[in-house]
MARBA-3410 file (N, C-alpha, C, O; in Angstrom, 1 decimal):
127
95.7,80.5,107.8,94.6,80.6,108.8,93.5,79.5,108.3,93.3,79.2,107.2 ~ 93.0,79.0,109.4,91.7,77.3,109.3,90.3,78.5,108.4,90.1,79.7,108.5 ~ 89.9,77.7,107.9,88.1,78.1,107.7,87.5,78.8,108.4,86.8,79.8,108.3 ~ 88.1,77.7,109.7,87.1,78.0,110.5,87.0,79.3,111.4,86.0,79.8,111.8 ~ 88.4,79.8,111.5,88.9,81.0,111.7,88.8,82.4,111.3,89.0,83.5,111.8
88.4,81.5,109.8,88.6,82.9,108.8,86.6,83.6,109.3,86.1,84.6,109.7 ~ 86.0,81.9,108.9,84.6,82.1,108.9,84.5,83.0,110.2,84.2,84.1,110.0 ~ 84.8,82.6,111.6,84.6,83.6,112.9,85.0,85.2,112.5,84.2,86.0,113.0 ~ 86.0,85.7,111.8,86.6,86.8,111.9,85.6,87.3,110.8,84.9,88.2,111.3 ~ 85.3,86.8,109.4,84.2,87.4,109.0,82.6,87.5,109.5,81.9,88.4,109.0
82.1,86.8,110.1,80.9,86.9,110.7,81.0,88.0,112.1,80.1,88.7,112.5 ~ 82.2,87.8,112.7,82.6,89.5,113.9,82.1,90.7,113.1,81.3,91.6,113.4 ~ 82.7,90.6,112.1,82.7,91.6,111.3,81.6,92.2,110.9,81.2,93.3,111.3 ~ 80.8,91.4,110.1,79.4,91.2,110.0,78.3,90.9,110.7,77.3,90.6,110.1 ~ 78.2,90.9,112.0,77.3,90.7,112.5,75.7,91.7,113.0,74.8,91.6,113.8
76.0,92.2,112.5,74.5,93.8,112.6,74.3,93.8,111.1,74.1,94.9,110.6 ~ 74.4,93.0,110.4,73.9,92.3,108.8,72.6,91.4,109.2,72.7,90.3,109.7 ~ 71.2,92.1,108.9,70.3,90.9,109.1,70.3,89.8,107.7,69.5,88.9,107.5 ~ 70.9,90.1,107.1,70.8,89.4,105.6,71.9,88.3,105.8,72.3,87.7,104.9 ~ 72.2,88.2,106.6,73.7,88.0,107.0,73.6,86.5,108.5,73.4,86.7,109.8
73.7,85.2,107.8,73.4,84.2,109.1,74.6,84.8,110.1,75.8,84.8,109.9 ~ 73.7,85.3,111.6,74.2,85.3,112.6,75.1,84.3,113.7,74.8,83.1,113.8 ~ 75.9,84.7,114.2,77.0,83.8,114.7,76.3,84.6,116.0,76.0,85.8,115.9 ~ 75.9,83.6,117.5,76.0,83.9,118.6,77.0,83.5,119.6,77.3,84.1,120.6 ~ 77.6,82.6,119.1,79.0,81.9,120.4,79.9,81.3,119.9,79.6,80.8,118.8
81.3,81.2,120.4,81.9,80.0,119.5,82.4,79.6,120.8,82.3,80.2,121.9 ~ 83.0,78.2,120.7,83.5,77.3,121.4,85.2,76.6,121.1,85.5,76.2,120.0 ~ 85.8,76.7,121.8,87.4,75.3,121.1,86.6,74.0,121.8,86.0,74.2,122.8 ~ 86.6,72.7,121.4,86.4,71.3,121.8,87.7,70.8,121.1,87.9,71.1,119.9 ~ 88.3,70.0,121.9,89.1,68.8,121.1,89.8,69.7,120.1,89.5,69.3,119.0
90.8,71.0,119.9,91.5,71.2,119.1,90.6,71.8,118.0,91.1,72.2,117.0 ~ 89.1,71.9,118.1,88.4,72.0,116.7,87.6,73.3,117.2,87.2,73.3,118.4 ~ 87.3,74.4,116.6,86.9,75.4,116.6,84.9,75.2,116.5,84.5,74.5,115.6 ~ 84.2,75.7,117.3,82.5,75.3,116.8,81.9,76.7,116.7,81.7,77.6,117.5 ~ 81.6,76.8,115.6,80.8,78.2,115.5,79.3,78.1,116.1,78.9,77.0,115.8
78.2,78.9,116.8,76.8,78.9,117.4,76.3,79.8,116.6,76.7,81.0,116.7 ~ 75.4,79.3,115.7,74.8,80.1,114.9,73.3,79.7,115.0,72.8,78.6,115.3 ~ 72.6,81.0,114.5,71.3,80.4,114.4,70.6,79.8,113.5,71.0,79.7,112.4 ~ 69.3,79.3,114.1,68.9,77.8,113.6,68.0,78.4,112.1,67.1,79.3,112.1 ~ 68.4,77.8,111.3,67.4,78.6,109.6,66.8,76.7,109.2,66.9,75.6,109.7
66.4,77.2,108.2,65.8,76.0,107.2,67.1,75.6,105.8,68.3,75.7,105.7 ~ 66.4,75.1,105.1,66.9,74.6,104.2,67.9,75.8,103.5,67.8,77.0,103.8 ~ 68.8,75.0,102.6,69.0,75.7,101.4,68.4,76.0,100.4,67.6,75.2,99.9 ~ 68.6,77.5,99.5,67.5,77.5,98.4,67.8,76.1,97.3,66.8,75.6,96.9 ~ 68.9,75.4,96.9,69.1,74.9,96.0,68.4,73.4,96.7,67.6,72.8,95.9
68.7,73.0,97.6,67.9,72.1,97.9,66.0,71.9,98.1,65.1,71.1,98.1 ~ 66.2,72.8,98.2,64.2,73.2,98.9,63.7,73.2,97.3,62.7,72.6,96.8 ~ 64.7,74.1,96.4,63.7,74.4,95.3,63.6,72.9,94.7,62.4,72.5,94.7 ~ 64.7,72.0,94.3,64.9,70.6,93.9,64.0,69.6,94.6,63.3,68.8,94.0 ~ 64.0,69.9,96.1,62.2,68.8,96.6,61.4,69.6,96.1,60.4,69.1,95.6
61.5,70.5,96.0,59.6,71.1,95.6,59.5,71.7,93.9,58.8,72.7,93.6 ~ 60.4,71.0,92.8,60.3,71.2,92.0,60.3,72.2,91.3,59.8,72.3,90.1 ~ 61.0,73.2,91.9,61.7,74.5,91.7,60.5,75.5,91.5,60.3,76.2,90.5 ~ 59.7,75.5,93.0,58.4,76.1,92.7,58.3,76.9,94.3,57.8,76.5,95.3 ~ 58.9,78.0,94.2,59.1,79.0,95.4,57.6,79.9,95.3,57.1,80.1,94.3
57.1,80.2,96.3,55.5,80.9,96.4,56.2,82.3,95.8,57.2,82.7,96.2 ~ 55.5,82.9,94.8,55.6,83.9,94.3,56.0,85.4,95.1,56.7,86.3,94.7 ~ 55.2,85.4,96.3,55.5,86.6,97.3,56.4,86.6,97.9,56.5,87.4,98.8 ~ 57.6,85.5,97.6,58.5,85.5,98.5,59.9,85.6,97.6,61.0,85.8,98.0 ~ 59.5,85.4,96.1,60.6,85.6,95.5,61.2,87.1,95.8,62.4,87.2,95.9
60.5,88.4,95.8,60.6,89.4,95.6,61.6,89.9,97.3,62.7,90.6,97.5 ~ 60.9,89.3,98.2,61.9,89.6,99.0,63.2,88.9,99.3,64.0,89.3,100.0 ~ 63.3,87.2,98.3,64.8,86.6,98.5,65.5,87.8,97.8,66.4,88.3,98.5 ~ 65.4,88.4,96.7,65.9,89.0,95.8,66.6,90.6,96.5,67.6,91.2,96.3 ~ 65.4,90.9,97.5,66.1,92.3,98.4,66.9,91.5,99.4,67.9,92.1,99.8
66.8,90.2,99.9,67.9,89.9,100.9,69.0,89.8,100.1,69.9,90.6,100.4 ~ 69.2,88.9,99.0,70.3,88.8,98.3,71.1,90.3,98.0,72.3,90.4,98.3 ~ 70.5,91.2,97.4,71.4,92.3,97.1,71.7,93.0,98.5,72.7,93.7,98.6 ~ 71.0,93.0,99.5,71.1,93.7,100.7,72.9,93.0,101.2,73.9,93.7,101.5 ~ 72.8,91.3,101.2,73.6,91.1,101.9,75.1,91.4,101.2,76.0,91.5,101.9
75.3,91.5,99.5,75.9,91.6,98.8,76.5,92.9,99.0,77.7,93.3,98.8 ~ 75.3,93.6,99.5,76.0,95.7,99.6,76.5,95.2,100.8,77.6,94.6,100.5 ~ 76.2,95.0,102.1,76.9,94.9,103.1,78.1,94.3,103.3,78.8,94.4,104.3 ~ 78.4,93.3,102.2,79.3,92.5,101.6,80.6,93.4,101.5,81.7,93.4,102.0 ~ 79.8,94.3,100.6,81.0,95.2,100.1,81.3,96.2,100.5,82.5,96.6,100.2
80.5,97.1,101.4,80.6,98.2,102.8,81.3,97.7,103.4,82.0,98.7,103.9 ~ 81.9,96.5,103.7,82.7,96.1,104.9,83.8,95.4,104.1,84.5,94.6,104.8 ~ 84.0,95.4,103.1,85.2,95.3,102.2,85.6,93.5,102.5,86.7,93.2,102.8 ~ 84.6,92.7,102.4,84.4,91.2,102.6,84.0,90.5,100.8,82.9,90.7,100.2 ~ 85.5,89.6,100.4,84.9,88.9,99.5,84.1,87.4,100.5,84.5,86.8,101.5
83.0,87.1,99.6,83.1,85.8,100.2,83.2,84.7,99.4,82.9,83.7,100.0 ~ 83.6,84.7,98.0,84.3,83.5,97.0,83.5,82.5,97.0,84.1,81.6,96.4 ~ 82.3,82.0,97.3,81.3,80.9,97.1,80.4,80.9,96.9,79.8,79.9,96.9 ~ 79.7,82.5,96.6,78.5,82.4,96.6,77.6,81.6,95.5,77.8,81.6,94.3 ~ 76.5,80.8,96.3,75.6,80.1,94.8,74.4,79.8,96.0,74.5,80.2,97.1
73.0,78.9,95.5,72.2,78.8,96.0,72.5,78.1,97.1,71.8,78.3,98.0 ~ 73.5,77.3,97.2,73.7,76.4,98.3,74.2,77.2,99.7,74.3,76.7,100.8 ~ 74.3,78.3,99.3,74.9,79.4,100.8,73.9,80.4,101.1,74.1,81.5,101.6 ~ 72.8,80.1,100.8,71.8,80.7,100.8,70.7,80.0,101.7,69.9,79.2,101.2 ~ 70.7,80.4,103.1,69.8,79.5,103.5,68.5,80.2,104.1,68.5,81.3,104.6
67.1,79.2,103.9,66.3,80.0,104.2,65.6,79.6,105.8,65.7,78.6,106.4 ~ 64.7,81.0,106.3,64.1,80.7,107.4,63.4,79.7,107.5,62.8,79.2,106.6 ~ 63.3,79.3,109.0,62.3,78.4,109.1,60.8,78.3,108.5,60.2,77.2,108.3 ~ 60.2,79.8,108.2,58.9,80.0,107.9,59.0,80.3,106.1,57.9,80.6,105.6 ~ 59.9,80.2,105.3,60.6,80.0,103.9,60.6,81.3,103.9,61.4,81.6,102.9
60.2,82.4,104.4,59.6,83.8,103.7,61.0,84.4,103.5,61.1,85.0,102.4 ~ 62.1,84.5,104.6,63.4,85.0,103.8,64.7,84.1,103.7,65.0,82.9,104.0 ~ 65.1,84.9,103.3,66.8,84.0,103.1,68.0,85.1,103.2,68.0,86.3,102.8 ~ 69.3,84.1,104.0,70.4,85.0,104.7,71.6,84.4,103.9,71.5,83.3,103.4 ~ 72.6,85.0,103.8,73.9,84.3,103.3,74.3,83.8,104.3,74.3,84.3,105.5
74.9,82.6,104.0,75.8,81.9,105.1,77.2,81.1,104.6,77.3,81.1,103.4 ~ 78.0,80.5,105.3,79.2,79.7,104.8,80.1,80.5,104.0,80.3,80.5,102.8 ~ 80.5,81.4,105.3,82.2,82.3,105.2,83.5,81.7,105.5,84.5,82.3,105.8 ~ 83.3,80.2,105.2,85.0,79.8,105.2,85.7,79.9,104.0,86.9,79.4,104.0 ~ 85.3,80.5,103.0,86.5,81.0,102.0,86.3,82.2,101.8,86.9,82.6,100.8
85.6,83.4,102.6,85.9,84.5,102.7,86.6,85.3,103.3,86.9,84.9,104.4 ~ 87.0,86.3,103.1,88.4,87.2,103.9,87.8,88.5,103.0,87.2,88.8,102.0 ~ 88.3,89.1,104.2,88.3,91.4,104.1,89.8,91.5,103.1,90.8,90.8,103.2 ~ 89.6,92.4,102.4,90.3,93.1,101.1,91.6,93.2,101.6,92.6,92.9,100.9 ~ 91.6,93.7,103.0,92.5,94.3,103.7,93.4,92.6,104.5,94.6,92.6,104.8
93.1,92.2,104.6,94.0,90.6,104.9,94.5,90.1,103.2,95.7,89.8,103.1 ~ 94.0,90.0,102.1,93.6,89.5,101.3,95.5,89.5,100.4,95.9,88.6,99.7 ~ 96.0,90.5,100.9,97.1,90.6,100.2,98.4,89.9,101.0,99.5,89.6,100.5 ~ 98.1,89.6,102.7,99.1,88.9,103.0,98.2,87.6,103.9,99.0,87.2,104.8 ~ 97.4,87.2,104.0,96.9,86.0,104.2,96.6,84.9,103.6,97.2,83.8,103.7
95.4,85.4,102.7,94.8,84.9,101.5,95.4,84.3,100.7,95.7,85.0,99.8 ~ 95.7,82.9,100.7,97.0,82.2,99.2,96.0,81.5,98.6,96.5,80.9,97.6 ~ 94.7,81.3,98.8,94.3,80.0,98.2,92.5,80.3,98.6,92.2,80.5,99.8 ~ 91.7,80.2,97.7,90.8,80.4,97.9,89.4,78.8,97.6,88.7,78.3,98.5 ~ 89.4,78.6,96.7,88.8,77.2,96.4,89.4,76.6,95.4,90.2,77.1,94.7
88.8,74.8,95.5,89.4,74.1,95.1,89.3,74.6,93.6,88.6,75.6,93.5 ~ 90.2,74.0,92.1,90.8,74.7,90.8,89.0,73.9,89.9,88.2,74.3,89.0 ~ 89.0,72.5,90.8,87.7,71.8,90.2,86.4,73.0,90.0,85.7,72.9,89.0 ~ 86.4,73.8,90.9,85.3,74.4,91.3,85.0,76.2,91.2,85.9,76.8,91.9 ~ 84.4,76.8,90.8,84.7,78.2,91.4,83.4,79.3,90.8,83.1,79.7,89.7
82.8,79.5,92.4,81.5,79.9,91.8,81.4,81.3,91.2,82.2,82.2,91.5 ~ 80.4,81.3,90.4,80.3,82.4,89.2,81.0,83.8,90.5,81.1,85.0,90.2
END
């Protein structure tokens, strides 16, 4: 199964997750699959790197309940997602929260044993 595939079937899944970047539409063009998702800001790993790794204090406390929020919901619904790092963490337009996003190497427990052959590249594999 494509990424891109996998990513639509886990975001179905997940989608009444507010911690969780929502998918509104998808499209086929040209043989290529388009996921409609809504519009966020930066990544944390990037935003912290322009702004010298200096997040407003009031706001750390709720990245910290989005992250574990989206992690339980993660696992309520029996979804690894194999990439997590700051880079899949993207924040709102207004910085105040942040959602998990980028489920192309994720799959449910329940596919995991006859789908799933290959998860990320051997260079790479986040904590």
């Amino acid at each position: 199964m494509a990424s891109g595939e996998r990513e639509y079937r886990v975001l179905s899944l997940l989608k009444k997750c507010e911690n969780v970047v929502s998918m509104f539409d998808y499209f086929h063009e040209d043989g290529h699959l388009f996921l409609v998702c809504e519009l966020m800001g930066p990544d944390l790993r990037s935003y912290t790197r322009k702004n010298q790794d200096k997040i407003a204090l009031e706001h750390i406390r709720q990245y910290g309940i989005s992250m574990f929020m989206s992690l339980h919901h993660l696992r309520k619904h029996k979804v690894v997602h194999a990439d997590i790092k700051p880079d899949n963490f993207l924040m709102s337009l207004d910085l105040k929260t942040i959602k998990l996003a980028d489920f192309g190497t994720a799959f449910s427990l329940e596919e995991h044993s006859t789908e799933v052959d290959y998860l990320v590249a051997r260079y790479y594999r986040a904590p």
